[in-house]
DRENDO-1510 file (C-alpha; in Angstrom, 1 decimal, always signed):
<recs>
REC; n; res; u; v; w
REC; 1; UNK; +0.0; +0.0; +0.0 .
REC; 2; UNK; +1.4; +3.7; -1.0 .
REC; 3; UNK; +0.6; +6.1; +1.2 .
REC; 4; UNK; -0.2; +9.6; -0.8 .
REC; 5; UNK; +2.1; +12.4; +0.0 .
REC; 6; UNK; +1.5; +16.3; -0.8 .
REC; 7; UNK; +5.3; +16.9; -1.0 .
REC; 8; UNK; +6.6; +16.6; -3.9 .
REC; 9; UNK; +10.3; +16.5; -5.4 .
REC; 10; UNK; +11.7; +20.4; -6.5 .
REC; 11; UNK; +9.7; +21.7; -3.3 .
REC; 12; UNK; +11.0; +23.4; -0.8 .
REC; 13; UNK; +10.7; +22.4; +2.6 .
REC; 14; UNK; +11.6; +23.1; +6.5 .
REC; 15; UNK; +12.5; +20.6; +9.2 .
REC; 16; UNK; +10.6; +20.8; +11.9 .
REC; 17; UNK; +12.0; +18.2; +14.1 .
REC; 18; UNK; +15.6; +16.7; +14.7 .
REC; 19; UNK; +19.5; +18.0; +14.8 .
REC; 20; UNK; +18.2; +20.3; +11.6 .
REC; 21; UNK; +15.5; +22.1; +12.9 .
REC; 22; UNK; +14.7; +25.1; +11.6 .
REC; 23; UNK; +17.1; +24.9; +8.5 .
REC; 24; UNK; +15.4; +25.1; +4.7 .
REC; 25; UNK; +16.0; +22.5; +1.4 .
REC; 26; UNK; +15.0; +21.2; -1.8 .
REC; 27; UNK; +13.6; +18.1; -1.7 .
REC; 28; UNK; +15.9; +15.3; -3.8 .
REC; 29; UNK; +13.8; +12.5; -3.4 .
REC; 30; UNK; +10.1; +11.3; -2.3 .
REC; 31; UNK; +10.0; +7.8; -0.8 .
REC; 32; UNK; +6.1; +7.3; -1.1 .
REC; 33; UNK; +5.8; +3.8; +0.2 .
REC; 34; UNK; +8.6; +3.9; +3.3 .
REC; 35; UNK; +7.0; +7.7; +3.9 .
REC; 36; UNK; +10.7; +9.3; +3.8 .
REC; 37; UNK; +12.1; +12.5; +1.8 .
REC; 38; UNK; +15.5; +12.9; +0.7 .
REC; 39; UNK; +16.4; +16.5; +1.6 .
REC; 40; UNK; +19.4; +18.7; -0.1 .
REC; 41; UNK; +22.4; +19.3; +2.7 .
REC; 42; UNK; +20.4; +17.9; +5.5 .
REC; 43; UNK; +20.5; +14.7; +7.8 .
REC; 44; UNK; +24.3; +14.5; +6.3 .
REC; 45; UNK; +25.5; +10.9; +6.8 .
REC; 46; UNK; +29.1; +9.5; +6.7 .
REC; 47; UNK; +30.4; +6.0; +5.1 .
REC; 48; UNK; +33.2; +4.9; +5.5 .
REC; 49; UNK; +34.0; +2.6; +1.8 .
REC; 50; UNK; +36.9; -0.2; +1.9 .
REC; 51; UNK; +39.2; -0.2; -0.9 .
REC; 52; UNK; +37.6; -2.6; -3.9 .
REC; 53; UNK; +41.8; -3.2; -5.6 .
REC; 54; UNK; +45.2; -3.2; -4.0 .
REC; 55; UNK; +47.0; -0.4; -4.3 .
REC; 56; UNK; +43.1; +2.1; -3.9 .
REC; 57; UNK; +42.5; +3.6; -0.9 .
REC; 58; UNK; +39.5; +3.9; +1.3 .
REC; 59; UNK; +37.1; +6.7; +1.1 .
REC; 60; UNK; +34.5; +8.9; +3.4 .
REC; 61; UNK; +31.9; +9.5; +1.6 .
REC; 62; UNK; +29.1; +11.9; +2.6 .
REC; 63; UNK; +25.3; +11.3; +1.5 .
REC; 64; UNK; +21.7; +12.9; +2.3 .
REC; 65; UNK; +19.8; +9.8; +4.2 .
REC; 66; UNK; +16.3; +10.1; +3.8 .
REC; 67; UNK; +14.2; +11.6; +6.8 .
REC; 68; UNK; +10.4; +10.7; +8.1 .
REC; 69; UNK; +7.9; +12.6; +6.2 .
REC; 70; UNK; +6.4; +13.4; +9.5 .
REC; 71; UNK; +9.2; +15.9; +10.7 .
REC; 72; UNK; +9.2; +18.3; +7.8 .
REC; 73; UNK; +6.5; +20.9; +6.1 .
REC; 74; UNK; +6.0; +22.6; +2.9 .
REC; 75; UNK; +7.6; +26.5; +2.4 .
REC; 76; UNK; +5.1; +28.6; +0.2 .
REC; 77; UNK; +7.0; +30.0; -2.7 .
REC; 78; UNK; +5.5; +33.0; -2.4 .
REC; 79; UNK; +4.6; +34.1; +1.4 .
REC; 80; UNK; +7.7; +32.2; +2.1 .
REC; 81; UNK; +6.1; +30.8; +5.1 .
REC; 82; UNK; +5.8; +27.2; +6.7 .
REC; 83; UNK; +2.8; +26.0; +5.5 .
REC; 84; UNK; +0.2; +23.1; +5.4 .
REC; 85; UNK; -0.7; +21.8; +1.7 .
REC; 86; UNK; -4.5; +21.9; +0.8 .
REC; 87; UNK; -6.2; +21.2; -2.4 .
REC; 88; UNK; -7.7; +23.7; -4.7 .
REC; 89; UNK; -9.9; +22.8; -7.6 .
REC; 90; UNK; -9.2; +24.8; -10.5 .
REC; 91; UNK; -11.2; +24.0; -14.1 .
REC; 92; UNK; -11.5; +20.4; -12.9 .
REC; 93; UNK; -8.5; +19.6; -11.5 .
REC; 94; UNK; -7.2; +19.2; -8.0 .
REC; 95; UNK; -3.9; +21.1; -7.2 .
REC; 96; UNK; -2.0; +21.9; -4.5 .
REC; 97; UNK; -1.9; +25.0; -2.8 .
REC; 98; UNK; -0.4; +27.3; +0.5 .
REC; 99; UNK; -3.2; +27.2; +3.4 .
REC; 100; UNK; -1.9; +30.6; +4.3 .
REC; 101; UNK; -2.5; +32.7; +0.8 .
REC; 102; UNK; -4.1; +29.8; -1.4 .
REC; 103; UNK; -1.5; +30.3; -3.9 .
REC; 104; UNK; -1.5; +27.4; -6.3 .
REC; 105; UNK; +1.9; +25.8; -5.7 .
</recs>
């Protein structure tokens, strides 16, 4: 079962929650069915890789892991404000838009 999400990838969101809070990202990636966002320069991780050849060294390398869906919320593009999502109709079709100034987003 997918679970329908109103963030989307390209959006802008804040986190609300966490050793991030308070800072602002684009969203990467949208994990609809684990319910988990992948958010630009936040929640960075470290791996340590092991060498695959003789004679290559090791690496740290440093990702985005993905964080609950829960513990961020949607940026209006316009009022620049943290905002809930809700839907507007608009010549028959359901969009998105900022609770605060129902801009379409």
């Amino acid at each position: 079962m997918s679970a329908h999400l109103r963030i989307k990838k390209d959006d802008v969101v804040q986190v609300m929650t966490g050793k991030d809070r308070g800072k602002r990202g684009k969203v990467l990636q949208v994990f609809t069915r684990e319910r988990r966002i992948v958010v630009e320069n936040l929640n960075i991780m470290t791996k340590n890789v092991r060498a695959r050849r003789e004679r290559e060294k090791g690496q740290k390398i440093q990702f985005a892991s993905p964080v609950d869906y829960s513990n961020v919320q949607l940026v209006c593009g316009k009022c620049s404000k943290v905002t809930r999502v809700s839907v507007k109709m608009v010549g028959g079709k359901k969009l998105r838009a900022c609770a605060k100034c129902n801009e379409v987003l």
